[in-house]
C-alpha positions in Angstrom: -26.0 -4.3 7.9 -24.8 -5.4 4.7 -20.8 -3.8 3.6 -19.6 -3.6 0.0 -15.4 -3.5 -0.4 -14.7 -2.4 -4.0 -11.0 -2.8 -5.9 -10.2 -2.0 -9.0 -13.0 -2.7 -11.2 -14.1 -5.8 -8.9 -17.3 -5.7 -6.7 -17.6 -8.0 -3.9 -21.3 -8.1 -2.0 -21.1 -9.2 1.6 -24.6 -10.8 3.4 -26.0 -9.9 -0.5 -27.7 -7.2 0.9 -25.7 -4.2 -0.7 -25.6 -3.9 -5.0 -23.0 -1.3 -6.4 -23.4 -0.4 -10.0 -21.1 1.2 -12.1 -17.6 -0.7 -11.1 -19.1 -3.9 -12.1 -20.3 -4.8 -15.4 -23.9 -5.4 -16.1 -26.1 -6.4 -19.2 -29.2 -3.8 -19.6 -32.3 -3.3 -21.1 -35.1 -0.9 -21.4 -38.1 -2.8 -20.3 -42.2 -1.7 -19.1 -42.9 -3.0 -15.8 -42.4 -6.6 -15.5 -42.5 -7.0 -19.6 -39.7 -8.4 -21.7 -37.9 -6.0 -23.5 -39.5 -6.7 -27.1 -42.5 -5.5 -25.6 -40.8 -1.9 -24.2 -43.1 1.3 -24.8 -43.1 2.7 -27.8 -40.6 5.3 -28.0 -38.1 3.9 -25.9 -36.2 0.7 -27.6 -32.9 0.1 -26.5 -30.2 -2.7 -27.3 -29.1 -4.5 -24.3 -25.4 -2.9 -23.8 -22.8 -3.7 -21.5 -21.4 -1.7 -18.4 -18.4 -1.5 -17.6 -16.5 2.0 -15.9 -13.2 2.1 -14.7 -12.3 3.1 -11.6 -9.6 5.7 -11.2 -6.2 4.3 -10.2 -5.3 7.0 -7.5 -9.0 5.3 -5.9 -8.2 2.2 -3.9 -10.4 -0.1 -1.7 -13.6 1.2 -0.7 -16.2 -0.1 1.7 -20.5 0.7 2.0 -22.0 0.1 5.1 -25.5 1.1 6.2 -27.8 1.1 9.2 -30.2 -1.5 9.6 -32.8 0.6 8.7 -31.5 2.5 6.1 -32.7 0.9 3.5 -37.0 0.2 4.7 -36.8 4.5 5.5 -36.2 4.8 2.0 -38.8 3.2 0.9 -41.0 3.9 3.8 -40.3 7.3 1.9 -40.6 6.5 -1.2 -37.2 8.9 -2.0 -33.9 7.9 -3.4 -30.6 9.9 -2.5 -27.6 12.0 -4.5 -24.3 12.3 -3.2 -21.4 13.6 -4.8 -18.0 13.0 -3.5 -15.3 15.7 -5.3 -12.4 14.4 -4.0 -13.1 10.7 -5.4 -14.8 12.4 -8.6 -17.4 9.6 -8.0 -21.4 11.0 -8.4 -23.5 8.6 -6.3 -27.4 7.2 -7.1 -28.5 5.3 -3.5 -32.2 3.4 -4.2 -33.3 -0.3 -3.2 -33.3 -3.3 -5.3 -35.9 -5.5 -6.0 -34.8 -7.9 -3.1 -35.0 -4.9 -0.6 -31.2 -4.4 -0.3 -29.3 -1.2 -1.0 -28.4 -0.3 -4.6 -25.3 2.3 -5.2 -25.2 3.7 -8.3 -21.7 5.0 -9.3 -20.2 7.4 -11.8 -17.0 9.1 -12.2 -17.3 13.0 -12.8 -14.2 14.9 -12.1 -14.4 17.2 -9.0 -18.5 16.3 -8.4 -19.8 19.1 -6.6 -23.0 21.0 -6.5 -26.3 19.2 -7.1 -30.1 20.1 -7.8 -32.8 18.3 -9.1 -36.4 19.4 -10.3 -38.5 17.0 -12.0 -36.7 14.5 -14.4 -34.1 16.6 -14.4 -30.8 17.0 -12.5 -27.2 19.3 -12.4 -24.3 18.3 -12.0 -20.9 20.7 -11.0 -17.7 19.8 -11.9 -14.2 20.8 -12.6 -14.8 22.5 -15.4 -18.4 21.7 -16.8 -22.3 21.4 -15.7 -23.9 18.4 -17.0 -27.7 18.5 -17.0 -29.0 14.6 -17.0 -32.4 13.6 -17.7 -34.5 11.2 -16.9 -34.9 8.3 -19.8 -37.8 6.9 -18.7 -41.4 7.2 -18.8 -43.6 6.6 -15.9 -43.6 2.2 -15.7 -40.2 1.6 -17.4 -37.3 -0.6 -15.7 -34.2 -0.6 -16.5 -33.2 -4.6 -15.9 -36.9 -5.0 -14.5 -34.9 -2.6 -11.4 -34.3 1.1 -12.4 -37.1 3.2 -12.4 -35.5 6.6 -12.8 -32.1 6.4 -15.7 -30.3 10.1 -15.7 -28.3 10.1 -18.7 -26.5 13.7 -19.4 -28.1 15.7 -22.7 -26.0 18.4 -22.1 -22.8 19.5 -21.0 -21.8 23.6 -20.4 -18.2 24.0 -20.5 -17.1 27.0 -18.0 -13.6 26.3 -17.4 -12.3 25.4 -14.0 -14.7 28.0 -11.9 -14.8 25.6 -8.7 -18.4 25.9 -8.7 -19.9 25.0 -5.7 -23.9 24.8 -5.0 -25.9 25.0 -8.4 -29.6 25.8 -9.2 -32.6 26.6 -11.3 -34.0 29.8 -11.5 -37.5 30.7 -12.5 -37.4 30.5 -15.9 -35.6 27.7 -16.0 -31.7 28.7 -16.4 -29.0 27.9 -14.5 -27.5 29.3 -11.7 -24.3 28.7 -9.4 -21.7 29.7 -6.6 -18.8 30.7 -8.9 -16.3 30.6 -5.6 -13.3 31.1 -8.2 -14.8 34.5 -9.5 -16.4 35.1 -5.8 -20.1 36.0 -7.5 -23.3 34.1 -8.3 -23.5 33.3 -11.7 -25.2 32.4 -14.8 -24.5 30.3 -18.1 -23.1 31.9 -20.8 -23.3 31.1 -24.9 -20.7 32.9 -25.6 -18.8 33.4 -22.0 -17.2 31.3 -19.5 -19.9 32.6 -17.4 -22.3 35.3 -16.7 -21.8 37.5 -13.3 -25.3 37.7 -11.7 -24.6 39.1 -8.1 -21.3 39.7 -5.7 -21.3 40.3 -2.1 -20.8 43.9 -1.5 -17.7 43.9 0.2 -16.0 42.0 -3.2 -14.6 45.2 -4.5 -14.7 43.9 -8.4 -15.1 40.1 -10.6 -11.3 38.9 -10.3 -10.0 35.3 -10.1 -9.2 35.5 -6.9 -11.2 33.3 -4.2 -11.5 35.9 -1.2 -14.4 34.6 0.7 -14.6 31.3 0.0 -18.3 32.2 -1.4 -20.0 28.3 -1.8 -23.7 27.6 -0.6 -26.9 28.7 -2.3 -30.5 28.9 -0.9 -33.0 28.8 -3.3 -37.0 30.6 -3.1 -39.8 30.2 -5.5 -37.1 30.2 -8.7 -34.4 33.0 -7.5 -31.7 33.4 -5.1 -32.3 33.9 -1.7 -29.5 33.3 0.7 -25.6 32.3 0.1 -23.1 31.2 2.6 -19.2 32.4 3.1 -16.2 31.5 5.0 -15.6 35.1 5.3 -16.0 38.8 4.6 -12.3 38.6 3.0 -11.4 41.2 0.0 -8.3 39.8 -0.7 -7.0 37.0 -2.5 -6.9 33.8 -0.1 -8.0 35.8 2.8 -10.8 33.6 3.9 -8.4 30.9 5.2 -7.6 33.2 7.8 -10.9 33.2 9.0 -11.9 29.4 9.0 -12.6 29.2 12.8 -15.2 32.1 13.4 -15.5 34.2 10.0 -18.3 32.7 8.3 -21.4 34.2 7.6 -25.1 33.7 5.7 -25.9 36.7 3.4 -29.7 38.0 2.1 -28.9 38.1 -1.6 -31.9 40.9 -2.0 -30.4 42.8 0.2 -26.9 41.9 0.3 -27.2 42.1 4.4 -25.2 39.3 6.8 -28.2 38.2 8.8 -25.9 35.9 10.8 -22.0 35.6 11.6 -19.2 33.9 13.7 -20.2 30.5 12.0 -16.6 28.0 11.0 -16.9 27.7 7.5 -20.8 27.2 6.9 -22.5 25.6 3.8 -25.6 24.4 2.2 -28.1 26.8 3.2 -31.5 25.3 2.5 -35.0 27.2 3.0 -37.4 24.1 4.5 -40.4 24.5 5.7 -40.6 28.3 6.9 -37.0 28.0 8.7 -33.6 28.4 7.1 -31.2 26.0 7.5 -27.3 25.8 7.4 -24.8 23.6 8.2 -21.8 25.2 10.7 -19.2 22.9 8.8 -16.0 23.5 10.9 -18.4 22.9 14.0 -19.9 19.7 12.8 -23.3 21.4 13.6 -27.0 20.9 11.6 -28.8 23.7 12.4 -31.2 27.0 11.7 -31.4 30.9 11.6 -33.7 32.9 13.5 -34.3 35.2 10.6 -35.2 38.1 13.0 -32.0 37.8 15.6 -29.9 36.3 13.9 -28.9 33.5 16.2 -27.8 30.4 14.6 -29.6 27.7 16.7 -28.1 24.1 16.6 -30.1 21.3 16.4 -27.7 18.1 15.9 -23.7 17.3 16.1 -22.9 15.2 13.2 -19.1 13.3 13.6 -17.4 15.2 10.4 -16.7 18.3 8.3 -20.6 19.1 6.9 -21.7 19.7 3.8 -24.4 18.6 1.5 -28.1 19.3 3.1 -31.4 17.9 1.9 -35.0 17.5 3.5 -37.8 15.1 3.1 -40.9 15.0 5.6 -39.7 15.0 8.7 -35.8 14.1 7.9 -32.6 16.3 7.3 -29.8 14.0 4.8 -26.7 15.6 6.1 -23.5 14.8 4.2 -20.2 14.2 6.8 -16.6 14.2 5.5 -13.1 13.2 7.2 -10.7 15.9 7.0 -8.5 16.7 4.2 -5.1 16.0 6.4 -4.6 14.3 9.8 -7.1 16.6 11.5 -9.6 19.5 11.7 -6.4 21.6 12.6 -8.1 25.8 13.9 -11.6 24.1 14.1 -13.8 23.5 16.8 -14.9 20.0 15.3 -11.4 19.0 16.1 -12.3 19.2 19.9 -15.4 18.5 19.9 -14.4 15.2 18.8 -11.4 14.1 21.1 -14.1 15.4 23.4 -16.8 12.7 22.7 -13.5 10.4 22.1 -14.9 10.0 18.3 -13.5 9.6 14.9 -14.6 11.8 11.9 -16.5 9.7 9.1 -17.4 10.1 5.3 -20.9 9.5 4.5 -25.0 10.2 4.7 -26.8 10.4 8.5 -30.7 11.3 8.3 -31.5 13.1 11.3 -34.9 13.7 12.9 -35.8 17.6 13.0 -38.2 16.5 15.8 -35.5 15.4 18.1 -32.0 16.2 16.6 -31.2 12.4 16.7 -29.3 10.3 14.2 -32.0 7.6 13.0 -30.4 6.1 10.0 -27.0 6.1 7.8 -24.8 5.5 5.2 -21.5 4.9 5.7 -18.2 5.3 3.2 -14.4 4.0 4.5 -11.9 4.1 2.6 -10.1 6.3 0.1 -13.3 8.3 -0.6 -13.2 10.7 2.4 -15.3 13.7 1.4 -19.1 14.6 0.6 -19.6 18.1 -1.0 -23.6 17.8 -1.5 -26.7 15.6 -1.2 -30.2 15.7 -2.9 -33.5 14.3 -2.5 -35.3 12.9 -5.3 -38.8 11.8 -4.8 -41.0 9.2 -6.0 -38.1 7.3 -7.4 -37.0 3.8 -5.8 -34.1 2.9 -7.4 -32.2 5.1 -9.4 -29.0 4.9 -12.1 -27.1 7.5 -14.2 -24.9 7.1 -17.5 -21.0 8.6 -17.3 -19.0 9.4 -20.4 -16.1 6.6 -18.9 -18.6 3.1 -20.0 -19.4 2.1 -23.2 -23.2 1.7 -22.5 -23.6 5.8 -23.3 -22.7 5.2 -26.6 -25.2 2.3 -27.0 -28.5 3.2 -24.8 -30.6 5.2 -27.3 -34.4 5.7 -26.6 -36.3 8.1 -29.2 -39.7 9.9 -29.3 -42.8 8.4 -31.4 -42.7 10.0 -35.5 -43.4 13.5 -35.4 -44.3 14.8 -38.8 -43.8 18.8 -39.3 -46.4 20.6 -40.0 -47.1 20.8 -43.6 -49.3 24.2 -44.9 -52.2 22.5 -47.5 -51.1 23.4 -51.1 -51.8 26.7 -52.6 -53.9 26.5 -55.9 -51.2 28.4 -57.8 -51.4 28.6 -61.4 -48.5 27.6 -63.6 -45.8 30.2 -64.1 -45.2 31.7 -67.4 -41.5 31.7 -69.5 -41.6 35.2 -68.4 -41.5 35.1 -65.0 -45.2 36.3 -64.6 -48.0 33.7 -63.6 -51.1 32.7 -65.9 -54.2 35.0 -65.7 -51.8 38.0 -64.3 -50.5 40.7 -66.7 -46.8 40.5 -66.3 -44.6 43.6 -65.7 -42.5 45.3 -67.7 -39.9 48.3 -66.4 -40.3 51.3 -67.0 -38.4 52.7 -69.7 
C-alpha cells in the first residue's frame, strides 16, 4: 500500500507507488505510443507546457492510500475511475502508471458534483456551470508516453448556482440534470438558466425553494427513468425533517414512489436488469424489487453514500465522513458505534456476488466528502485540463486541413454595362 500526503502545491510519494498529478508540476507532450513527440499523429501537435494548479488555501494536508490490490483490479479491468469531491472542489482521474502504481489525477472545479460519461466524452456539475470535456486523443496517443485518455473541457453552460446534483445524456444527445434548487429535472437552455423537463407531483409549482431534497438520476436507453428524494416535502426546507426515514425512489413515467422509508438515498443506477440505490443515511448498497417494492441490502459501507458505478461484476461505491462531528438523526450513526468503526472518505469496490469489500481507495484529510463516481472503460490511465494551470492555455491539438466544399464554376457569360448578361435581351420597365 502506497500513501500520498499533499500540502500546498508540494507532492510527496511514499514506497513510489502512488503519482498525483495536478498539485505538482509536470512537463507534457502529445506523443503516439512509444514515439517522440516530433513524430505525434498528424492532427494532434502540441508544445510541451508546464503544469502547475494551485491548491485552494482553505485545503490543507491530504493523504491517498489504497488496497493492495487496488491497483492490478484496475487493470485486470481494464477501467479507470471518476470521483468528484464537492466539498474540496477537487474532480479526481484514478488510472495506473506505467510502473504499475496508482496515478491520481487532480483538478479543482468549484462544488464538483454530478458525473456521466459516454464515449470520449464526460459532464461535469458544478456551482454554477456544466463543463462537457472531451477526450484529446486518438486511439495510440500518450500524453508523457502515460496518459491514454486527456479530457480537456470544450464547453462550459453557465446555469447559475442550481446545486445540480446527478447529470446525464439523453437520447439525442442533450443534457439532462437533478436541478435540487428548482426541485425538477432539467434541461440546458440557450437562452435560460435552465429548462424544466419533469417535477415530482407532489411539487405544487417551479420555485427556488429545495423541498425534497430531489438529487439522484437513473438513466434507460437515453431518457429518465428513476430519481431519488430525501422526501415527499412541499415546502421550503422541509426535507430536513425527514432525513431519518423520508426518502423515497420515484418512476419518472409514471411519477409513482415504487419504494419508501429509505434515510436520504442517492445514485440510483439501472445494472444489469436490477435497480440499484444507495440508502445514504444508512450506509447501505443495495437494490429494488421493482414489483414489491422492498429495498434489499446487499453491503454496509463505513460512511454517508453517494456516488455508484458498475463494471462486470463490481459496484464503485463512493463513502463520505459527515459534515459535523456525527451522523446526528441517522441510522449510520449507530450502526457505526455498533461495529465500533470510524466513518471514512473515499472509493470501496464491492463484489455483487457476495456483498464484500474487495478493494479501495482511501482519502484522510481535509477532503471528507464524495458526491459521485464513474466508470470509464478501456482507458488505463487517465488526466483532465482545469481552467486554474497554465497548460489549458498551451495544449492545442487540431484536425487534418479540411477544404469547404467548392461548387465547379458556372460558364457565365460576361455581364453587360446594363446590368443584363451577353446573349440575353435585357429588360426594360414598363412604361
Amino acid at each position: 500500500m502506497g500513501a500520498i500526503k499533499q500540502a500546498g502545491n508540494s507532492t510527496e510519494a511514499s514506497l513510489g507507488e502512488i503519482d498525483v498529478l495536478g498539485a505538482d508540476i509536470a512537463l507534457l507532450q502529445t506523443s503516439t505510443g512509444a514515439h517522440d513527440a516530433d513524430d505525434a499523429v498528424a492532427g494532434h501537435h502540441a508544445k510541451p507546457l508546464r503544469q502547475e494548479e494551485p491548491t485552494p488555501s482553505d485545503i490543507g494536508t491530504v493523504t491517498y492510500s489504497a488496497s493492495p490490490g487496488f491497483v492490478s483490479l484496475l487493470v485486470r479491468l481494464d477501467v479507470s475511475v471518476a470521483v468528484s469531491s464537492y466539498q474540496s472542489g477537487k474532480f479526481y482521474l484514478l488510472g495506473h502508471n506505467p510502473n504499475g502504481g496508482l496515478m491520481i489525477n487532480e483538478r479543482l472545479f468549484l462544488k464538483a458534483m454530478g458525473i456521466a460519461a459516454h464515449g470520449d466524452t464526460l459532464l461535469l456539475a458544478t456551482q454554477f456551470q456544466i463543463q462537457r470535456f472531451e477526450n484529446v486523443l486518438e486511439p495510440g496517443e500518450l500524453v508523457n508516453s502515460t496518459f491514454d485518455a486527456c479530457y480537456v473541457p470544450r464547453i462550459t453552460y453557465t446555469t447559475g448556482a442550481l446545486d445540480a446534483h446527478d447529470i446525464g445524456f439523453l437520447a439525442d444527445g442533450s443534457i439532462i440534470f437533478v436541478n435540487t434548487r428548482y426541485n425538477c429535472l432539467a434541461k440546458l437552455s440557450h437562452k435560460r438558466s435552465f429548462t424544466p423537463i419533469w417535477k415530482p407531483p407532489f411539487i405544487s409549482a417551479i420555485v427556488d425553494e429545495d423541498r425534497c431534497h430531489l438529487n439522484g438520476l437513473a438513466m434507460e436507453n437515453g431518457m429518465p427513468r428513476y430519481v431519488t428524494a430525501v422526501s415527499r416535502s412541499d415546502t421550503i426546507d422541509g426535507w430536513r425533517d425527514r432525513r431519518a426515514n423520508g426518502g423515497m425512489v420515484m418512476d419518472v413515467a409514471s411519477g409513482e414512489i415504487i419504494c419508501d422509508g429509505l434515510s436520504m438515498p442517492h445514485s440510483p443506477r439501472l445494472y444489469k436488469d436490477r435497480l440499484w440505490v444507495l440508502n445514504s443515511g444508512a450506509g447501505e448498497l443495495g437494490w429494488i424489487d421493482r414489483e414489491t417494492g422492498k429495498f434489499h441490502c446487499l453491503a454496509f459501507c463505513p460512511g454517508f453514500l453517494r456516488g455508484l458505478a458498475f463494471h462486470g461484476r463490481y459496484a464503485f461505491v463512493g463513502l463520505s465522513k459527515p459534515r459535523y462531528a456525527r451522523f446526528e438523526g441517522l441510522a449510520l450513526d449507530e450502526r457505526l458505534t455498533a461495529a465500533d468503526s470510524e466513518a471514512w472518505c473515499g472509493i470501496q469496490v464491492i463484489d455483487l456476488e457476495t456483498g464484500t469489500c474487495v478493494e479501495w481507495f482511501r482519502i484522510d484529510g481535509d477532503v471528507a466528502e464524495i458526491y459521485d463516481v464513474a466508470t470509464l472503460a478501456g482507458i488505463s490511465c487517465p488526466m483532465s485540463l482545469g481552467f486554474a494551470n497554465s497548460e489549458i492555455e498551451t495544449l492545442i491539438t487540431h484536425d487534418p486541413l479540411v477544404i469547404p466544399h467548392q461548387p465547379p464554376p458556372q460558364d457565365h457569360a460576361a455581364p453587360r454595362c446594363d446590368g443584363s448578361s451577353s446573349g440575353q435581351a435585357s429588360v426594360e420597365a414598363a412604361a
